[in-house]
C-alpha positions as CSV (number, residue, x, y, z in Angstrom):
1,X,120.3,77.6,98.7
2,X,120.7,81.0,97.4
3,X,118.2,83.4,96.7
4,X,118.9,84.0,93.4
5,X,117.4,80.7,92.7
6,X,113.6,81.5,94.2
7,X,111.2,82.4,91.3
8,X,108.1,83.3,93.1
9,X,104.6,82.6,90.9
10,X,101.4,84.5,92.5
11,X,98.0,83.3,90.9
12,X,94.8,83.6,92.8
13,X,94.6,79.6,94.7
14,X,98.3,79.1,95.0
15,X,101.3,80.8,95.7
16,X,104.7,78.6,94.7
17,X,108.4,79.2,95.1
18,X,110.7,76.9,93.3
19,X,114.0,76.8,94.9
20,X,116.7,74.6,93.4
21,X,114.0,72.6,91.7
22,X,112.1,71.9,94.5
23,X,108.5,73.7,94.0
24,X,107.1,74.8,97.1
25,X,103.7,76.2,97.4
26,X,100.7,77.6,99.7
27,X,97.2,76.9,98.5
28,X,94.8,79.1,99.3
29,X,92.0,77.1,99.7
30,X,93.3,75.6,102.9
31,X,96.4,77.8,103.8
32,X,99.0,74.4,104.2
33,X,102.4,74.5,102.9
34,X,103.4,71.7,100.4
35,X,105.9,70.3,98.4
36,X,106.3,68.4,94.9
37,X,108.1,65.0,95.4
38,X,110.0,63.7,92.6
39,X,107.0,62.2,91.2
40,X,104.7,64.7,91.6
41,X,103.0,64.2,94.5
42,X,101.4,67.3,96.8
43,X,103.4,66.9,100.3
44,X,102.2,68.5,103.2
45,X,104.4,70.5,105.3
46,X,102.4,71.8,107.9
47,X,98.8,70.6,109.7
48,X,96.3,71.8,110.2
49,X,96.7,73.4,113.8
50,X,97.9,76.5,113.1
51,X,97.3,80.2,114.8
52,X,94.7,82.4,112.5
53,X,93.3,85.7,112.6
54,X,90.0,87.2,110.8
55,X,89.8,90.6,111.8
56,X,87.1,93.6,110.0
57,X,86.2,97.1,110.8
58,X,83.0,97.5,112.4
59,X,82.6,101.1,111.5
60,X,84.4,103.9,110.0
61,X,87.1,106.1,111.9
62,X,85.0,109.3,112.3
63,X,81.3,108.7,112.7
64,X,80.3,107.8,116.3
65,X,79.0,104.8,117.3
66,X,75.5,104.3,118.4
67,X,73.9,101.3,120.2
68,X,72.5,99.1,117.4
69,X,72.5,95.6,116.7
70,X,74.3,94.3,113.4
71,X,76.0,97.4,112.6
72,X,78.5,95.2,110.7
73,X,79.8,92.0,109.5
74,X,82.0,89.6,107.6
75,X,81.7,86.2,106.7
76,X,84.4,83.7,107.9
77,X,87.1,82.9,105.3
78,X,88.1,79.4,106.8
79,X,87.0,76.9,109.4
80,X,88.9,78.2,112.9
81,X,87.9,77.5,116.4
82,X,87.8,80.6,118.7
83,X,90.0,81.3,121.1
84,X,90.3,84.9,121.6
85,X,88.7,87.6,120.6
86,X,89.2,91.7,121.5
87,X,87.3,95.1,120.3
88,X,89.4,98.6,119.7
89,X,88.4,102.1,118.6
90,X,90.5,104.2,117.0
91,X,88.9,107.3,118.4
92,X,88.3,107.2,122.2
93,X,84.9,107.9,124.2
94,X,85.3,111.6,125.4
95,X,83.1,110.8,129.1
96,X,83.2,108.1,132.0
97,X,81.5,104.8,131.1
98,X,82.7,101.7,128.4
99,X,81.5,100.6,124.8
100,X,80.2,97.4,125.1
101,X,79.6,95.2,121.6
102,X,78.6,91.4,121.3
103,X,79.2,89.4,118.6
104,X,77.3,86.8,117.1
105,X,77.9,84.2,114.5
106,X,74.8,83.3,112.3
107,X,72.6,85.6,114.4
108,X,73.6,84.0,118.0
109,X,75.6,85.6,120.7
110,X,79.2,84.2,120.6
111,X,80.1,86.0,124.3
112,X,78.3,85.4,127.6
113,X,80.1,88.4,129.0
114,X,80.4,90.8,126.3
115,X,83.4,93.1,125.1
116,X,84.0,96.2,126.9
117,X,86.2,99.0,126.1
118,X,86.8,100.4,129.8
119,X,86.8,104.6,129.7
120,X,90.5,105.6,128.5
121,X,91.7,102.6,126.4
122,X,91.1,101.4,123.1
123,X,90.7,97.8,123.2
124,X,88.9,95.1,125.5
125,X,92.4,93.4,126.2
126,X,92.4,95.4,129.1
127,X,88.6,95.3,130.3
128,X,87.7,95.6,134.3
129,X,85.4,93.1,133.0
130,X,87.0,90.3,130.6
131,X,84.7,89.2,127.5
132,X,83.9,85.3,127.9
133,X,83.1,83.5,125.1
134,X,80.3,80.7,124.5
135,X,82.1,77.2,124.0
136,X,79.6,76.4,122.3
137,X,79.7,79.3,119.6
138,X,83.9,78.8,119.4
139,X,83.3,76.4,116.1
140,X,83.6,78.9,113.2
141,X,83.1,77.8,109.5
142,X,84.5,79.3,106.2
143,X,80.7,81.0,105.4
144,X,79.2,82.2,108.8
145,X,78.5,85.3,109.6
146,X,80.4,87.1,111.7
147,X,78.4,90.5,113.2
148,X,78.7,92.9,115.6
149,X,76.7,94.7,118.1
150,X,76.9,97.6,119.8
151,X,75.2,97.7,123.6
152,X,76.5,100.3,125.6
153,X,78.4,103.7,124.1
154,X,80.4,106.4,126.8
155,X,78.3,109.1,128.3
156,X,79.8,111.4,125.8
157,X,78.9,108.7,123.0
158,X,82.1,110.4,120.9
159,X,84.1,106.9,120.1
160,X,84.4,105.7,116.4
161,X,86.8,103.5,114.3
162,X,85.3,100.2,115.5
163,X,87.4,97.1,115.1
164,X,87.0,93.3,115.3
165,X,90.0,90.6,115.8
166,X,89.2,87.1,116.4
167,X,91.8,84.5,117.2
168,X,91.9,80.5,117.0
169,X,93.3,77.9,115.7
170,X,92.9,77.2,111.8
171,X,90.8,73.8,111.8
């Protein structure tokens, strides 16, 4: 196949690439790769199981934080099931001592152990103290809020540019 043969049609549910007369395409709506067989019919490429991401600042990049509860949110964009999840600041506490957010999903806490930005790093991936999440808060689905907040600042309370990542699998 040559590329020269790929025309590439971008609407808002679907995005198709016909190559050599066979149309592939990605619908939006669940994210799976299919195919057209030779009478039509949608075939699935891919399941189901696949890695996903939903990530959203939680502040902007120059104000500093402050401990506050639902200082932000989104609202899931598919059905995943958590597996990971990490907080990062683009500006860094100034002072000894870690930021410390929960998150919560519909108004409950998703973490027993929350996320904690340790003095002189930007994310929780590297924590003294690793996040733990609630198994029984992993299920995500495509309309619950996702929110964030904030528990414990630095001494010198300067860090800003708050951002979420989860990480699952696409359900």
């Amino acid at each position: 196949m040559s590329q020269r043969n790929i025309r590439r049609v971008n609407k808002s549910k679907v995005s198709k690439a016909t190559v050599d007369n066979l149309e592939l395409y990605q619908d939006a709506s669940d994210n799976l790769l299919y195919y057209k067989d030779i009478n039509g019919r949608a075939i699935k490429l891919t399941t189901g199981n696949t890695k996903a991401e939903m990530a959203f600042a939680a502040s902007d990049q120059t104000t500093p934080l402050v401990v506050a509860t639902n200082i932000a949110g989104m609202f899931a964009e598919f059905d995943m099931t958590l597996e990971s999840l990490f907080a990062g600041v683009g500006v860094l506490g100034t002072t000894s001592g870690g930021t410390r957010v929960q998150i919560q999903k519909n108004g409950v806490d998703m973490l027993t152990t929350v996320a904690t930005i340790d003095f002189g790093e930007a994310t929780s991936l590297t924590a003294t103290t690793p996040l733990v999440i609630d198994p029984a808060q992993a299920s995500i689905v495509k309309g619950d809020r996702i929110s964030v907040d904030i528990v414990g600042i630095s001494g010198g309370a300067t860090e800003a540019g708050l951002q979420i990542v989860l990480n699952g699998i696409r359900a």
